[in-house]
C-alpha positions in Angstrom: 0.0 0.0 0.0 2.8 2.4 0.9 6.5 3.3 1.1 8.3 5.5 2.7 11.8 6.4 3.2 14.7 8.8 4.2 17.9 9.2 1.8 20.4 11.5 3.1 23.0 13.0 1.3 26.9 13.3 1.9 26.2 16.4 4.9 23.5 14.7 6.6 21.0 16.5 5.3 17.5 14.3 5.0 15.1 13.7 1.9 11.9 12.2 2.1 10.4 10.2 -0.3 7.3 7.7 0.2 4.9 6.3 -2.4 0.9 5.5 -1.8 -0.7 2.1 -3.5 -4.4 1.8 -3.7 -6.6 -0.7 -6.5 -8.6 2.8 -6.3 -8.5 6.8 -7.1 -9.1 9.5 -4.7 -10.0 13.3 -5.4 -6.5 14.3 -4.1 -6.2 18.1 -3.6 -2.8 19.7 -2.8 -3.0 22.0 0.0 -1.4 25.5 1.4 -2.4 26.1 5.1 -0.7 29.2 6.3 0.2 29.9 9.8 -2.7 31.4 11.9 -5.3 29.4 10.9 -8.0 28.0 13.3 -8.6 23.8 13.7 -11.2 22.1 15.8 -11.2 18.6 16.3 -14.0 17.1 17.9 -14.4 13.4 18.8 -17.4 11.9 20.1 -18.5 12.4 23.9 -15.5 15.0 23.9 -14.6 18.6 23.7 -13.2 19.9 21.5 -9.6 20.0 20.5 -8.5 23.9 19.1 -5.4 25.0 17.9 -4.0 27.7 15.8 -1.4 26.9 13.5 2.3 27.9 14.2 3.4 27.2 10.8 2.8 27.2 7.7 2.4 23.6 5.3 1.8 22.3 2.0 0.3 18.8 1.6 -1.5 16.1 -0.3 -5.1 16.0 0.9 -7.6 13.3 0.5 -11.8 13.6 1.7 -12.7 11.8 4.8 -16.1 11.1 2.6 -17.1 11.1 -0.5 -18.6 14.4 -2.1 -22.3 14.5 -3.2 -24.6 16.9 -5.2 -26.5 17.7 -1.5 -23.1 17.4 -0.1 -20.1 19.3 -1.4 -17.1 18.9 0.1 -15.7 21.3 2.3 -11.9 22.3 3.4 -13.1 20.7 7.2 -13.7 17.6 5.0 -10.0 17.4 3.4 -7.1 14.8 5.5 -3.9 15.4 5.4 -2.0 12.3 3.9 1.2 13.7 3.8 3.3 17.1 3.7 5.9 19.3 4.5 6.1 22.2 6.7 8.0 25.7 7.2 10.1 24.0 9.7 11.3 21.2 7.7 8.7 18.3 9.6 7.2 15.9 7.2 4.0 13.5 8.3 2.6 10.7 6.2 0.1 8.1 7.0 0.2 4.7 5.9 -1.9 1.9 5.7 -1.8 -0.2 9.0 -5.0 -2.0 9.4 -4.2 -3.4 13.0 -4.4 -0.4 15.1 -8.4 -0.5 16.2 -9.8 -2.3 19.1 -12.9 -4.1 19.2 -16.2 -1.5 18.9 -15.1 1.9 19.4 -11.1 2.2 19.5 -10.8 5.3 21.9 -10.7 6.3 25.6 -13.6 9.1 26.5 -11.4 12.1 27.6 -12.3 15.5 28.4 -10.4 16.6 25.1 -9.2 13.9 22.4 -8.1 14.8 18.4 -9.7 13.1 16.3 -6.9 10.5 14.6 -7.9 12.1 11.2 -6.6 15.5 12.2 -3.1 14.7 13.0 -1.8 15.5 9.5 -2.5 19.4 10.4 -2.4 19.2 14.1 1.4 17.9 13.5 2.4 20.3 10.9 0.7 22.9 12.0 2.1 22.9 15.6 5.5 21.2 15.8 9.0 22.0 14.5 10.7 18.6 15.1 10.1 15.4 16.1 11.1 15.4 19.7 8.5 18.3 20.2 6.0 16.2 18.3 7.1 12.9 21.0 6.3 15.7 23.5 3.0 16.9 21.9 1.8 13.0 22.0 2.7 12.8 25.4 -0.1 15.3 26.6 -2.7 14.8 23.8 -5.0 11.7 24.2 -6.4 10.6 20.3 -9.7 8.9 19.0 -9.0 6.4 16.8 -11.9 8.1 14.2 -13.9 5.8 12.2 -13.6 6.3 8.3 -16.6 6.0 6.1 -14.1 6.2 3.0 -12.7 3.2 4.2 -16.1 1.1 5.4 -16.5 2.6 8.6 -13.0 0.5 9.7 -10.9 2.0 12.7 -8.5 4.4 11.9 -6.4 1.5 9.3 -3.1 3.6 9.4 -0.2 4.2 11.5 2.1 7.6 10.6 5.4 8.8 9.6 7.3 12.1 11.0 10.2 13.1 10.5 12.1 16.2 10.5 15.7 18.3 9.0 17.6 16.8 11.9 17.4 13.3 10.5 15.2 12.0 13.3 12.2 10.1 12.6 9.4 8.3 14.8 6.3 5.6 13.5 3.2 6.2 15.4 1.1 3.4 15.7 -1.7 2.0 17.8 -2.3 -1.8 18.1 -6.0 -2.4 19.5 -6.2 0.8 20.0 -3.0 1.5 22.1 -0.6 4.4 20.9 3.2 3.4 20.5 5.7 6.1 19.7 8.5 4.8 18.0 12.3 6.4 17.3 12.7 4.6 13.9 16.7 4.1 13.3 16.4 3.2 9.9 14.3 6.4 8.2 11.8 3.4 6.4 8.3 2.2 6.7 6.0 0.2 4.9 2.8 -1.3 6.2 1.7 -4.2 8.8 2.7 -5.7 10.5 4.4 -3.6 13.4 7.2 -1.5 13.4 9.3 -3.5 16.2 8.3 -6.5 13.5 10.2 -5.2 10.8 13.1 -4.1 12.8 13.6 -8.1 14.3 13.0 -9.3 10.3 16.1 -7.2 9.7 18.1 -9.5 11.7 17.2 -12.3 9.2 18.9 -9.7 5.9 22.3 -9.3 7.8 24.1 -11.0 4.5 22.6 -8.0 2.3 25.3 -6.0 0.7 25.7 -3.9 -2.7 29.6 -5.7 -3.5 28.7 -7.8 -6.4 31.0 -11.1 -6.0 31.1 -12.1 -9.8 33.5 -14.9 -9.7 33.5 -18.3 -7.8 35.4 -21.2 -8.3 33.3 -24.9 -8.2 35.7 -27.7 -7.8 38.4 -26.8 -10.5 35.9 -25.1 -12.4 36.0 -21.3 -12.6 33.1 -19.2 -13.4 32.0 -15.8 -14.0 29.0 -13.7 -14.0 28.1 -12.1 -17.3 27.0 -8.9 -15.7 27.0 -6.4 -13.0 24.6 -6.5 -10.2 24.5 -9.8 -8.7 24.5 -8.3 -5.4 20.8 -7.8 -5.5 20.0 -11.3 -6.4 19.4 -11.7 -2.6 17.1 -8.8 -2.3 13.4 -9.9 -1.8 11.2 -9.4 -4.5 7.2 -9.2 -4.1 5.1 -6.3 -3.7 4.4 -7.4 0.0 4.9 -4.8 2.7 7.6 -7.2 4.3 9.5 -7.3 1.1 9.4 -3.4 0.4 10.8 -2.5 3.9 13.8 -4.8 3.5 14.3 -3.5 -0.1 13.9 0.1 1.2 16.3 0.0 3.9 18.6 -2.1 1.2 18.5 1.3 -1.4 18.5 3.9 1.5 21.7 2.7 3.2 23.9 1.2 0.0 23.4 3.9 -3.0 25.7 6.6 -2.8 25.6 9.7 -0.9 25.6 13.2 -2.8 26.8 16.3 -1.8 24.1 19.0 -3.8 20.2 19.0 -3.2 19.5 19.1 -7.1 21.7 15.3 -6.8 20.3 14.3 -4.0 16.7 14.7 -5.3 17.8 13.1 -8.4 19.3 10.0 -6.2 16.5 9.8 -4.2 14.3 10.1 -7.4 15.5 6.7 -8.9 15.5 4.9 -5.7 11.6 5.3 -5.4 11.1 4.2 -9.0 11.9 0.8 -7.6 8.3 0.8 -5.8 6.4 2.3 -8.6 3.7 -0.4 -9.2 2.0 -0.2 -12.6 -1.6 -1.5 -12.9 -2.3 -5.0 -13.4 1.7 -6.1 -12.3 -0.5 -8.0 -9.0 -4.6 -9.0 -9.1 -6.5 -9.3 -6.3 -9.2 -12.2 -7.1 -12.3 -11.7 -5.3 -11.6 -14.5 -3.0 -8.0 -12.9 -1.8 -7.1 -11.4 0.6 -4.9 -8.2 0.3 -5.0 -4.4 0.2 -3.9 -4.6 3.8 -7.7 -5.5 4.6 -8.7 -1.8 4.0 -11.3 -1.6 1.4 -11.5 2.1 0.1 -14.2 3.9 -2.0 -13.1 6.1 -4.9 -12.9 6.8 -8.3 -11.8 3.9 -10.6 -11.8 5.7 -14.0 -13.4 3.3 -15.9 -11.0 0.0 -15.3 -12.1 -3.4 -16.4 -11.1 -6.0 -14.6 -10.2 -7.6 -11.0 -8.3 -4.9 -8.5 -4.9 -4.0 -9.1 -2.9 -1.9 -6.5 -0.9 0.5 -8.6 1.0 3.6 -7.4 -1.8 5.8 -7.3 1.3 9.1 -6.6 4.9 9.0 -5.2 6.3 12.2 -3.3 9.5 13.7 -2.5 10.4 16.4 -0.1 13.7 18.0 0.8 13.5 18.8 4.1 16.1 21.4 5.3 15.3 23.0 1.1 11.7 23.4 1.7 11.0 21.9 -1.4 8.0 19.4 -2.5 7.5 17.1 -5.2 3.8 15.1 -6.5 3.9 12.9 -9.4 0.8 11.0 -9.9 0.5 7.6 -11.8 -0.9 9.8 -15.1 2.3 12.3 -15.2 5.4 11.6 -17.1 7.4 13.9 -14.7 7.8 15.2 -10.9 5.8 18.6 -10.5 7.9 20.7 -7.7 6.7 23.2 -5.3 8.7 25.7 -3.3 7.6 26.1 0.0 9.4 28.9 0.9 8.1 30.6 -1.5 4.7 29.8 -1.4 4.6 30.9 2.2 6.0 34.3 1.2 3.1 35.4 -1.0 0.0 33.4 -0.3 -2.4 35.2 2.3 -4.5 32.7 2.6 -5.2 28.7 1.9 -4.5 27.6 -1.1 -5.7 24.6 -3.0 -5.3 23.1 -6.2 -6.9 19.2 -7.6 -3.7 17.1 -8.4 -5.6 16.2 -12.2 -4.7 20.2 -13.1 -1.2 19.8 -12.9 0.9 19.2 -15.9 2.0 15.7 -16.7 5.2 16.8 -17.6 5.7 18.5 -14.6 8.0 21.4 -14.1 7.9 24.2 -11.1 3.9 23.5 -10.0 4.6 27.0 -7.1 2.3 29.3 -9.6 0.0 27.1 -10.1 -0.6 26.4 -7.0 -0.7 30.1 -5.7 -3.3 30.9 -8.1 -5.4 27.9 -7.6 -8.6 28.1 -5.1 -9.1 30.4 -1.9 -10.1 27.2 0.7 
């Protein structure tokens, strides 16, 4: 369903890049939220959870429903699925689909956030991760129930990380929360982080030396090509697979010493988890998808479900730059933040399908798109 990962170049300096599967569209909308703007969050038998933002964000939005003729959507109705803010934090949710308890997954508090607000509430609020560790800490959360996703429990877990390099998972497991420092800057999907990190024991013979010549008996041989290395890398689709192959590409390809090179690094190392349509079916019997069935647009397709990269994303963190390129575009369209943040007086928001599909700087665009 997703990937996610940190690259980081020759100074230290972190890039983000993660990549969302579904067998299904959404009406994605990128997002400006400027700094000053007022959130409530309300959860059921609660009160309500206000802030005002401290900075400002750009982000990939999804609905938490989807829109009718009686009911348009609104900007209270768009979730943030991942983005960047003016302090170099990124959040990203994930598919996770073990995190609700039985019935309703959430303590009654006097004041709980709705789980489908994070996306802004962290972004909004925090300028690194430890302050985000620290923001957790105090803030009880109701696992929300998603009618885009049949009414299931709150199916994700979440991604942050920030310039410094550090990163945390956020996950709940029947509905308990579990902050996590993640060491290795990649996540994929179930099942739980401390999971993947004991699988990694089992990849300790993983290296990127290609050994091309052996000798059997008296017989010598050699290996046509380059590349053997990554014979012993696992290949599926599976959510297992892509965190060992993720942590295989962020720790062995080589470091640069530019952003522009960095980006361009980091750019070929997620074009290992673009999935094209039809490359896996999902029969009607099977099981898959990470159990999350979501509603959307499916543009006509014939056929049994195929998970596909529905749009991969890259941000440079310390840069303040953002990158969307959508299963339909050719290229990466960027966005400055810093930029966007210097001129925009208000929200901004702009439906992914308007963007060129040969990409280039998306910042105008974007600044001239809809007051939210």
């Amino acid at each position: 369903m997703c990937t996610s990962l940190q690259y980081t170049g020759v100074d230290g300096s972190p890039y983000f890049g993660r990549t969302l599967e579904l067998d299904i569209d959404e009406p994605w909308v990128l997002a400006y939220v400027p700094p000053g703007l007022e959130f409530s969050s309300q959860a059921p038998d609660s009160d309500p959870v206000n802030f005002s933002g401290k900075h400002g964000f750009i982000a990939v939005t999804a609905p938490a429903r989807m829109p009718t003729k009686e009911q348009p959507l609104t900007p209270s109705d768009l979730k943030v699925i991942e983005g960047l803010n003016t302090a170099g934090v990124t959040f990203s949710l994930l598919a996770y689909p073990s995190s609700g308890a039985p019935g309703e997954a959430a303590a009654k508090t006097l004041a709980a956030i709705q789980a489908w607000d994070l996306g802004a509430w962290v972004l909004s609020q925090f300028s690194s991760v430890a302050e985000v560790k620290e923001g957790l800490a105090r803030q009880d959360v109701y696992l929300t129930r998603i009618a885009l996703v049949g009414d299931a429990v709150f199916p994700f877990h979440l991604v942050v990380h920030d310039k410094s390099g550090a990163s945390i998972v956020i996950e709940w497991h029947e509905g308990v929360e579990n902050v996590y420092d993640n060491p290795t800057g990649v996540m994929t999907n179930g099942p739980t982080f401390p999971w993947h990190l004991t699988n990694l024991g089992n990849w300790t013979h993983l290296t990127n030396v290609d050994r091309s010549n052996a000798t059997f008996g008296s017989l010598p041989v050699h290996q046509p090509d380059s590349g053997i290395a990554t014979a012993a890398l696992p290949g599926s689709h599976t959510s297992v697979d892509r965190f060992i192959r993720a942590v295989f590409y962020s720790t062995f390809v080589e470091k640069v010493d530019e952003p522009a090179k960095a980006l361009t690094t980091l750019s070929r190392i997620m074009d290992n988890f673009d999935r094209p349509r039809g490359a896996t079916t999902s029969p009607p019997q099977g099981a898959g998808g990470e159990g999350v069935t979501f509603q959307g647009i499916d543009h006509g397709q014939s056929g049994p479900p195929t998970e596909y990269t529905v749009w991969t994303n890259m941000s440079d963190l310390a840069g303040q730059k953002f990158f969307f390129r959508s299963y339909d575009a050719f290229n990466w369209t960027s966005f400055d933040l810093a930029a966007i943040a210097a001129e925009a007086k208000g929200p901004r928001v702009l439906l992914t399908p308007r963007l060129d599909p040969m990409g280039g700087d998306g910042t105008a665009a974007l600044l001239a798109g809809s007051a939210a």
